[in-house]
C-alpha positions as CSV (number, residue, x, y, z in Angstrom):
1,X,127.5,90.1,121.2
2,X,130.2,92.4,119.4
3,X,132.4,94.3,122.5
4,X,133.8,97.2,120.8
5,X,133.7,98.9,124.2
6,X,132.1,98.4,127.6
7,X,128.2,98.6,127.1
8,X,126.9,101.7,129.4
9,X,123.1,100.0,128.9
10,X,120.2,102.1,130.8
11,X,121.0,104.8,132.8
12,X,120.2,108.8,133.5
13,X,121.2,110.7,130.2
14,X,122.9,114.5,130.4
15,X,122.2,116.4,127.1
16,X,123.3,119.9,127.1
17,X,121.0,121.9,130.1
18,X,118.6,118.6,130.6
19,X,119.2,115.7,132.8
20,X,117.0,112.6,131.7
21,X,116.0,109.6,134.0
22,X,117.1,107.2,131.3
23,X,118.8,107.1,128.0
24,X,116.1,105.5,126.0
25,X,114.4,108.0,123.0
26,X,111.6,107.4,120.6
27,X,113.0,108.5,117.5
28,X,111.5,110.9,114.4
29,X,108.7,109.2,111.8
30,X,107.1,110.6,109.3
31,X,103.5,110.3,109.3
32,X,103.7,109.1,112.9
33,X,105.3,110.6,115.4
34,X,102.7,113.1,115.9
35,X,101.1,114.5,119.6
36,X,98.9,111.5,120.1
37,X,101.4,109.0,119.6
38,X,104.1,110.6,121.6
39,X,101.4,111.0,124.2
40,X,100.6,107.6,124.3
41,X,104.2,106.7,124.4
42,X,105.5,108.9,127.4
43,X,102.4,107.4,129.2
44,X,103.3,104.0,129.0
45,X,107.1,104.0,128.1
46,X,108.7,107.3,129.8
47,X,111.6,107.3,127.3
48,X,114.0,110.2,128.1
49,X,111.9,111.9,125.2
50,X,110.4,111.6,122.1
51,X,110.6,113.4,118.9
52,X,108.4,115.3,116.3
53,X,107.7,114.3,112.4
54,X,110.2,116.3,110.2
55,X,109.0,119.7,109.3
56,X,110.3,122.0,106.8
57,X,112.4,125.0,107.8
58,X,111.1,127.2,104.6
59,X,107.5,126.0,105.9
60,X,108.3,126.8,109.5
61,X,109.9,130.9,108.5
62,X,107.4,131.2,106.6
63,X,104.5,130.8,109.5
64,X,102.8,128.0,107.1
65,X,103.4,125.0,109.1
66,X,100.1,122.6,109.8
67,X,100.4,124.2,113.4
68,X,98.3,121.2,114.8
69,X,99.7,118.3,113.7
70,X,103.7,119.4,113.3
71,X,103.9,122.3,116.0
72,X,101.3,121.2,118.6
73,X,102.2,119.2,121.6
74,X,100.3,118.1,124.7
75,X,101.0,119.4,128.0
76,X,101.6,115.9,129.6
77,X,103.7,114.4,127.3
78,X,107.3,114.9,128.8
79,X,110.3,116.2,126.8
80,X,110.2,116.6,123.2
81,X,112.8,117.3,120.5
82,X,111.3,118.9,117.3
83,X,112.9,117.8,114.0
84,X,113.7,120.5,111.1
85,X,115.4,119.8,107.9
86,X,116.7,122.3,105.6
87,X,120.1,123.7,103.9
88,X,119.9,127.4,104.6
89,X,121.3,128.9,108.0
90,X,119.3,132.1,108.0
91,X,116.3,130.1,107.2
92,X,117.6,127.1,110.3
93,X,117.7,130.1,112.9
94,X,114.4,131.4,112.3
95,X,112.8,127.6,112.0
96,X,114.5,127.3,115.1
97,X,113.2,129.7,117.3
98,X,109.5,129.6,115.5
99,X,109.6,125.2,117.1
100,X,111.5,126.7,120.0
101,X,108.5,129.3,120.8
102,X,106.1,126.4,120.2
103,X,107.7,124.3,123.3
104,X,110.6,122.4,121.9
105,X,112.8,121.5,124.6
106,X,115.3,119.9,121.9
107,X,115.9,121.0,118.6
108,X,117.2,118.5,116.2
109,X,118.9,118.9,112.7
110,X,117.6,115.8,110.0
111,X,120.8,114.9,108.2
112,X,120.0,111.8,107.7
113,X,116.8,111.6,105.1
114,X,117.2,109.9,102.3
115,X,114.3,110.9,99.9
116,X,114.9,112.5,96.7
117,X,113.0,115.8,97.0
118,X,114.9,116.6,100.5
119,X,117.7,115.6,98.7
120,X,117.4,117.9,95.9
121,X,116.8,120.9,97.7
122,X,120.2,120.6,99.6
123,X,118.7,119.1,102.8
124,X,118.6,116.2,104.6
125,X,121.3,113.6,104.0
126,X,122.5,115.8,101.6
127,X,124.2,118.1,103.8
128,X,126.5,115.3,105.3
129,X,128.6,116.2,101.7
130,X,128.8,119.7,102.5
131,X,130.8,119.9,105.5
132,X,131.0,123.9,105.5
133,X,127.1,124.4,105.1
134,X,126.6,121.7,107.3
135,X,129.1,123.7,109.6
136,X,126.9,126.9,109.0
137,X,124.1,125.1,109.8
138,X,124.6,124.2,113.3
139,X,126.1,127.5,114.0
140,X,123.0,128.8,113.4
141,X,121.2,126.8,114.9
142,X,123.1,127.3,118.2
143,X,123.0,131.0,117.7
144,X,119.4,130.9,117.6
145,X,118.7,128.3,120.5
146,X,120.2,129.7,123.3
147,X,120.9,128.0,125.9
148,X,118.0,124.7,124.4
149,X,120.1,121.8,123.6
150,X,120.2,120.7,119.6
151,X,121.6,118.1,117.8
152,X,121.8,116.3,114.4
153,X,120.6,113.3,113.5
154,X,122.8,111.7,110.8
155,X,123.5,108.2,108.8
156,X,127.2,106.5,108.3
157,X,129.5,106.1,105.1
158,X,128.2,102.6,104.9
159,X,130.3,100.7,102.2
160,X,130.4,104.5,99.9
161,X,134.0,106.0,100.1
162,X,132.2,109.2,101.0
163,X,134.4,109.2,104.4
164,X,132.1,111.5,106.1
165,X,131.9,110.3,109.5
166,X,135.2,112.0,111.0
167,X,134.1,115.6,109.6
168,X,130.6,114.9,110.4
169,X,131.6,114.4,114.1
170,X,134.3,117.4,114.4
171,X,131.6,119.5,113.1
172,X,129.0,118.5,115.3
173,X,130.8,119.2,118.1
174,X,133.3,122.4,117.3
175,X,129.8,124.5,116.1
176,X,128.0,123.8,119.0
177,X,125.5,120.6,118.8
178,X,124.8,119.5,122.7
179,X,124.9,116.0,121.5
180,X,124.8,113.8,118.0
181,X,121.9,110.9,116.6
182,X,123.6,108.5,114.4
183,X,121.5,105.7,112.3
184,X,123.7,102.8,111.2
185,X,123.0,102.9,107.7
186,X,124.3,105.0,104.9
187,X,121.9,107.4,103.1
188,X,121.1,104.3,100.0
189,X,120.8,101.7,102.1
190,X,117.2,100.5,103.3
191,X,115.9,98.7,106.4
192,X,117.0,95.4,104.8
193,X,120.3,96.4,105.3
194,X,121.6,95.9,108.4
195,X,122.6,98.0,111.2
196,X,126.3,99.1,110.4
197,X,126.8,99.2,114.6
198,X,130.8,99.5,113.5
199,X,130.8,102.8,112.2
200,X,128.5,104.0,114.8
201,X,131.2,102.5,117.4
202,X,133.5,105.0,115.1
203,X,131.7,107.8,115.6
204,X,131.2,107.4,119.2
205,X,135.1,107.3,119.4
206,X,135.6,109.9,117.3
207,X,132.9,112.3,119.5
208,X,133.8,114.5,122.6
209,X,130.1,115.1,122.4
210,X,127.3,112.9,123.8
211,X,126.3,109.7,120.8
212,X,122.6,108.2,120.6
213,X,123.0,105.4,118.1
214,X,120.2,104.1,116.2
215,X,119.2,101.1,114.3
216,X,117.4,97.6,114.7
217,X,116.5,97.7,118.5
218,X,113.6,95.7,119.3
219,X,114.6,93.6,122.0
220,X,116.9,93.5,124.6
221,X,119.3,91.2,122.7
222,X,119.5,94.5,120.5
223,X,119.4,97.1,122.5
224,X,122.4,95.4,124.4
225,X,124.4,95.1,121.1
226,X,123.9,98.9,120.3
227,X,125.1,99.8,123.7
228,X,128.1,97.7,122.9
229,X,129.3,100.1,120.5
230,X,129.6,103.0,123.6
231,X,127.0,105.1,122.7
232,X,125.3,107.1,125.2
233,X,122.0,106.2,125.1
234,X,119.4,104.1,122.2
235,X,116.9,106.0,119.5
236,X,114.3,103.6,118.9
237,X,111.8,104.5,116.1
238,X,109.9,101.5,114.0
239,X,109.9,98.8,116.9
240,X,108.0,101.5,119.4
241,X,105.1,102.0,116.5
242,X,102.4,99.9,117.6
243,X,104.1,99.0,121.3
244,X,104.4,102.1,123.4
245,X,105.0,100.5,126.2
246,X,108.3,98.8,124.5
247,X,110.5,101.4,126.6
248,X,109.6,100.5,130.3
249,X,109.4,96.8,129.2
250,X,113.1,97.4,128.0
251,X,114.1,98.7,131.2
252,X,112.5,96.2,133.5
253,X,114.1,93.7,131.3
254,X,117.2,94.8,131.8
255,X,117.1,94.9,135.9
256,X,116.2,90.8,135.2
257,X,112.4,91.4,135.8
258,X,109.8,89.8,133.8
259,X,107.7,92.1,132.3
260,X,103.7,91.4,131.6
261,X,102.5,92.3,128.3
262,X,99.6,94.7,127.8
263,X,96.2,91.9,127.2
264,X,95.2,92.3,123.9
265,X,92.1,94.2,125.3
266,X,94.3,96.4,126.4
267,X,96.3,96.9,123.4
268,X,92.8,97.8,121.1
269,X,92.3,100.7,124.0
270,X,95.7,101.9,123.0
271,X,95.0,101.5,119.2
272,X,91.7,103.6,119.6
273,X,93.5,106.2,122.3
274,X,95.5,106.8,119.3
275,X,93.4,107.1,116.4
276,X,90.7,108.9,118.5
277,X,93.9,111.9,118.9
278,X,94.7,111.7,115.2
279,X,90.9,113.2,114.8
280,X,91.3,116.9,116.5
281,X,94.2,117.0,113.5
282,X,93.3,115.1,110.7
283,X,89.3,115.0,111.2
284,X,87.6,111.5,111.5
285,X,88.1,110.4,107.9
286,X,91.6,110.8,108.2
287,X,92.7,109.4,111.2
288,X,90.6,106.3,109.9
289,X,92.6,106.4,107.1
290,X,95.5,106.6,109.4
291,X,94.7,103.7,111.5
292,X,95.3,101.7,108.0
293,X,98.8,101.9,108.6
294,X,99.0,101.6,112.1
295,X,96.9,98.6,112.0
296,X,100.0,95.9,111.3
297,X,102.0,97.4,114.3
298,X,99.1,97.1,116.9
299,X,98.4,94.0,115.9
300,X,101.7,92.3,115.9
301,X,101.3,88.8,116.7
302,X,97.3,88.9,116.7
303,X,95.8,85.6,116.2
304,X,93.3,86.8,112.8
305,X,95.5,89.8,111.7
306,X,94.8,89.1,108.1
307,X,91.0,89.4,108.6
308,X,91.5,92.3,111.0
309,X,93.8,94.1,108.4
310,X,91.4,93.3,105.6
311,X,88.0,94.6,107.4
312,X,90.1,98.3,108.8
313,X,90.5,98.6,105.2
314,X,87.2,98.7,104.5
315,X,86.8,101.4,107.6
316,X,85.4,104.9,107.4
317,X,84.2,105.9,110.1
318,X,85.5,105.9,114.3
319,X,82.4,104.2,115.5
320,X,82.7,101.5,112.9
321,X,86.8,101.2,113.3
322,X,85.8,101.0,117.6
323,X,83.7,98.1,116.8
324,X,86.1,96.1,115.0
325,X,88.7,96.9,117.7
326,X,86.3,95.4,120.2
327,X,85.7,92.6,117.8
328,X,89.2,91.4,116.9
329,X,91.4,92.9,119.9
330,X,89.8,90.8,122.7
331,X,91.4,88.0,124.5
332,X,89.2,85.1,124.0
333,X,92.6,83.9,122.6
């Protein structure tokens, strides 16, 4: 295991105002990370918190954000930090205080996406060129928040000769972020890539600020070489899809204790909890249509996957989706 510096591993996480049992975070998706599924995660995981989809600041001033699906949360699903992305500070402040008013209790900064249309309009990983909006940005934001923590969530130089990370950290900390997200892999590179841990070790040396690193944890193997880099505490985002217990099974494993996985039975309760949320959003068609994509992560490791996979794609309706979880998800196996 690399031993850039002495791995802190779990432990209680100060950010800003809030003090966190553990240092363990279900990180930002898009199309995902919705109410339901960070429901279902704080419920069986208890990470420190969990995270919104991104939503648009010009949506968000504007009072046009899909108020269910991208503002709502559930009263019982522990601490959440609501993801903006956008280039203009005036614009920032106001998205700020709309998710702020809607029950963020951490507001987070995307500076890390790498799609083309956030890209073009300024936003995203876009801003990590433009050190003095950037700047602006999170002096905005701070202005705006009060005394609510924020942060930025951003991606490394990779092999580019971009040489961001130094002003990308001074920034951070100088305008007022309570603590900074770095992903391991620079804006072009993909999931095949893997996780630069490196220059997330650089950042974390070159921060007076609080440093969640992220990328490639799903395992303790993996978890324990991101911790080797220093950072303060581990964003976790694909691996939890489909496992939302993955964050206490991290933490028993690291005391040493064996942890029992959910029965399959249990794990097509989970899969239905979920999809049976996506409906007061997306209306029955849609969270079937959903479950399409959720279906591989559920069923990680499931004996007839392929046939499962095939059939939910065939699916329409909740009763008929129910069946095949009681069909396929059982543990005669």
């Amino acid at each position: 295991m690399p031993s850039w510096r002495h791995a802190a591993m779990i432990s209680p996480l100060q950010l800003g105002r809030l003090s966190l049992p553990n240092n363990l975070i279900q990180g930002p998706l898009a199309g995902i990370s919705c109410a339901p599924f960070r429901l279902l995660t704080h419920r069986l995981g208890a990470p420190a918190f969990t995270c919104t989809e991104m939503s648009s600041t010009n949506t968000l001033a504007r009072g046009e954000a899909h108020t269910g699906r991208y503002l709502y949360r559930h009263p019982d699903e522990g601490v959440v930090s609501y993801q903006i992305s956008g280039h203009d500070p005036d614009i920032i402040a106001q998205a700020t205080r709309v998710v702020i008013e809607a029950g963020a209790d951490i507001v987070d900064l995307n500076c890390g996406c790498p799609v083309t249309k956030i890209r073009k309009k300024g936003a995203g990983s876009r801003l990590l060129a433009k050190p003095a909006v950037l700047a602006e940005c999170v002096k905005a934001m701070r202005a705006a928040a009060g005394d609510v923590p924020i942060s930025i969530k951003v991606r490394v130089d990779g092999d580019s000769t971009e040489n961001n990370n130094a002003e990308v950290a001074r920034i951070a900390q100088e305008e007022g972020a309570d603590f900074l997200v770095v992903h391991g892999r620079h804006w072009t590179e993909r999931y095949d890539t893997p996780c630069r841990y490196d220059q997330i070790a650089e950042m974390v040396a070159r921060a007076s600020i609080p440093v969640i690193g992220n990328g490639d944890v799903e395992d303790l193997d993996s978890l324990k070489t991101l911790f080797a880099t220093g950072c303060d505490g581990a964003m976790i985002a694909r691996a939890g899809v489909g496992q939302p217990w993955l964050f206490e099974q991290l933490r028993q494993e690291a005391k040493g204790e064996h942890f029992v996985k959910p029965t399959w039975q249990n794990i097509g309760q989970y899969f239905i909890e979920h999809v049976q949320g996506l409906v007061q959003f997306e209306g029955e068609r849609g969270a079937v249509l959903q479950a399409r994509k959720l279906g591989k992560y559920y069923g990680r490791g499931l004996p007839e996957l392929t046939a499962f996979l095939n059939q939910l794609n065939t699916l329409w309706t909740l009763d008929k989706f129910c069946r095949a979880i009681h069909v396929f998800f059982s543990d005669k196996s």
